[in-house]
N, C-alpha and C positions, 0 to 999 in steps of 0.2 A: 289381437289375433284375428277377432272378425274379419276387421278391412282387410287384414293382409292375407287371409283365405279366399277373400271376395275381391279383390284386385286380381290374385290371381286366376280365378274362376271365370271371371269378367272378360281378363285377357286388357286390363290399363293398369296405366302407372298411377301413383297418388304419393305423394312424399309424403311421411309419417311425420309430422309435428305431434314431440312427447309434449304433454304436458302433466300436470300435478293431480288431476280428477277431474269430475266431471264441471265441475264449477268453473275452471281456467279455461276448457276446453269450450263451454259454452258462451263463455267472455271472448273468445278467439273466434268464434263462429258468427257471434254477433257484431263485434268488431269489424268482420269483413277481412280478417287476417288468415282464416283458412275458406277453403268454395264448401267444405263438406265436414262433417264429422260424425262419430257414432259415440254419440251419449245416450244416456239410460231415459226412460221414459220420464223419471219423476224431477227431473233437471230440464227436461226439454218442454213436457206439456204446459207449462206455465206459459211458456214462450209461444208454443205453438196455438194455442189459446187467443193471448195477445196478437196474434199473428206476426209475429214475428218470425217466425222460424216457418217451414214444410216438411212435413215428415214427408219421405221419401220412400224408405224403406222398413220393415220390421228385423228384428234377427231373432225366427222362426218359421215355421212352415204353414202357421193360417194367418188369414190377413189382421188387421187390426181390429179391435170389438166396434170401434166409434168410425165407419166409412163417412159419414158426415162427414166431419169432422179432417180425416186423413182419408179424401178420394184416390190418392196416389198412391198410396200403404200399401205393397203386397206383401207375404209373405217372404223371406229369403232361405230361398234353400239351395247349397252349394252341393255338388257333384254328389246330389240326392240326398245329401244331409244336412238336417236344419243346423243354423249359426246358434250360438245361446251366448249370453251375459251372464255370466253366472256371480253369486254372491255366493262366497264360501266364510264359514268358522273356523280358524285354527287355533290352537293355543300349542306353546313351545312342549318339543318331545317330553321334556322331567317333569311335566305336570302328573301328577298322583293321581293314579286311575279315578279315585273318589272324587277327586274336582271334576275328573272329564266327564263323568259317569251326570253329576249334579246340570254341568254347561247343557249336555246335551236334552237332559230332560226339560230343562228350562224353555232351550230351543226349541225342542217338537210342543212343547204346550204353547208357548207363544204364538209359532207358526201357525198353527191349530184356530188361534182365538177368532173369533167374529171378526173384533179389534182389528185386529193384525189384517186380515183376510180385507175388509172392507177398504181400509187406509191401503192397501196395495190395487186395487180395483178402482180404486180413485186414481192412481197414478197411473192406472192403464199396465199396470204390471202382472205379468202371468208368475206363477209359484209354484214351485216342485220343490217337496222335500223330501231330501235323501238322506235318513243316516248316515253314521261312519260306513259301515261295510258297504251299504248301495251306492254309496258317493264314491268310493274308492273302486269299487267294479267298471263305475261310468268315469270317474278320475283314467283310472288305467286303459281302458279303449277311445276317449278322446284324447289322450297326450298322444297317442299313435299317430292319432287321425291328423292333428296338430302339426307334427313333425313334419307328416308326409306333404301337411300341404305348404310349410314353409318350403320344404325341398322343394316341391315343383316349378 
């Protein structure tokens, strides 16, 4: 949904080659079988590191922490809205409020941890956490946002 927000924001074409995550997508990019793609920071910095890869662009509204590093990185922000990568939790509707209740505490303590916090700061990865209900307020005003810019 990024690219296709940002293709169309840009005002270019780009043909969407699906593939399976980020790992195919990064074998295809390296391969020379696509010119561009948008994979997640912790799949790419290895490469970009090795120099392989240039990061280009971020999907957010401040530049990247390491300008060294990614001189080229700016910010993306589409028709004054930043882009995001988002990692979501779901588990199926008949799960038992008590498991959901258990999942989610798990998640905000982990998310929480040093741990956690560091090893995403190493992959150049920013973090927001949303519970259920804040995730579903920001859930429900991005599918909007979403839609309208598939339509355009």
């Amino acid at each position: 949904m990024a690219m296709e927000l940002f293709t169309h924001a840009a005002g270019i074409q780009l043909r969407h080659i699906p593939t399976a995550g980020g790992g195919p997508a990064l074998t295809a990019l390296l391969g020379g079988h696509v010119d561009c793609s948008s994979i997640g920071p912790n799949v790419a910095i290895p490469q970009v590191k090795a120099g392989a890869l240039r990061v280009l662009a971020g999907w957010g509204d401040k530049r990247l922490r390491c300008p060294a590093r990614h001189p080229h990185a700016q910010g993306t922000r589409i028709q004054g809205r930043r882009i995001l990568h988002l990692v979501r939790l779901f588990a199926p509707r008949a799960t038992p409020p008590a498991a959901i209740k258990v999942l989610r505490e798990a998640t905000r303590k982990a998310v929480n941890t040093p741990e956690f916090k560091t090893a995403l700061e190493k992959m150049e990865t920013p973090i927001t956490y949303l519970d259920a209900d804040d995730f579903q307020k920001f859930w429900d005003t991005d599918a909007k946002r979403l839609i309208q810019g598939v339509r355009t």
